[in-house]
N, C-alpha and C positions, 0 to 999 in steps of 0.2 A: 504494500500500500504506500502512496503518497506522503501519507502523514509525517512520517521521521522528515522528510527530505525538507518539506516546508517548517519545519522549524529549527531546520540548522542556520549556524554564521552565515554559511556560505551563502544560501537563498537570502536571507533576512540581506545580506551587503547588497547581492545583487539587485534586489528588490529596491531597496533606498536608491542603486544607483540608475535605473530604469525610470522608475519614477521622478528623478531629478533629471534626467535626460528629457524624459518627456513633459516638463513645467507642472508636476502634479496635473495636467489634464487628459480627459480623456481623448484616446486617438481615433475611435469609431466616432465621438462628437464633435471633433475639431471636423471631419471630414464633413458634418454638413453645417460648416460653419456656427457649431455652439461653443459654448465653452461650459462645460463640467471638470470639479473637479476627480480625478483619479483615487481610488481606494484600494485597487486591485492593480498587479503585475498578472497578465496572461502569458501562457504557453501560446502561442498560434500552431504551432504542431504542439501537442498533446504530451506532457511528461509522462505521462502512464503508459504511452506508444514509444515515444520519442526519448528514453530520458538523456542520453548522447548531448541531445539539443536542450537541456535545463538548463544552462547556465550562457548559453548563446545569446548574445545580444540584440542580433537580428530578430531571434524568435521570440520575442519580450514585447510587449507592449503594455501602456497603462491604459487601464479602461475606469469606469464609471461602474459601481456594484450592477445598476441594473445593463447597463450594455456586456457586462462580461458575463452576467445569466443568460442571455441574448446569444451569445458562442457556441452554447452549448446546451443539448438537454441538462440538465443537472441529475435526472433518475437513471438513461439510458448512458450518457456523456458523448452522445452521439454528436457529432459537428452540425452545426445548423447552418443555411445559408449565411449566414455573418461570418461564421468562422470561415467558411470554403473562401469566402472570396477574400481574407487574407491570407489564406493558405496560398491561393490563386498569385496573390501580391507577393508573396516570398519564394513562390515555387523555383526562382534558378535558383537561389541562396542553397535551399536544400539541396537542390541537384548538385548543385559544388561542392557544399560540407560534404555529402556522402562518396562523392565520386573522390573527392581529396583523402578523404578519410581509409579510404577503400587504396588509395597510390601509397598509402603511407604504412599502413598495416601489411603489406606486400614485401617483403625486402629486394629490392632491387638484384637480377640472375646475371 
């Protein structure tokens, strides 16, 4: 489960520094021009799928409590439309972290 990992150092720093990257506001509401403030650091790929990418900076964003229930079912954690279409917005990042990841784990013959 999730639970340990979100209350280590390491989430908790990264989390401060995500959130001060992003002005404490939310980034699904800056995109239609609101301003909210930010409560929540998201996964855009999913720690429980992804966790490689928990501490990736790319795959971080700060949301709004209700835009970040908006991500995701919360019962299923099924990706909803909102999450797709940032997954959609980061999709080469992933594609290079893995394809990188995948050159590096390899030793050169």
């Amino acid at each position: 489960m999730a639970q340990p990992f979100y209350k280590s150092a390491k989430w908790k720093r990264k989390r401060e520094v995500i959130l001060r990257r992003d002005e404490y506001r939310c980034q699904e509401s800056k995109r239609y021009g609101k301003t909210e403030p930010a409560t929540t650091v998201h996964h855009i790929y999913p720690y429980e799928f992804f966790p490689e990418l928990a501490l990736v900076e790319w795959n971080l964003i700060s949301l709004s409590a209700q835009r970040h229930n908006a991500m995701h079912d919360r019962d299923t954690h099924e990706i909803t439309e909102f999450g797709k279409a940032w997954q959609d917005r980061f999709s080469e990042n992933f594609k290079t972290f893995f394809e990188k990841n995948k050159k590096n784990s390899n030793p050169p013959t």
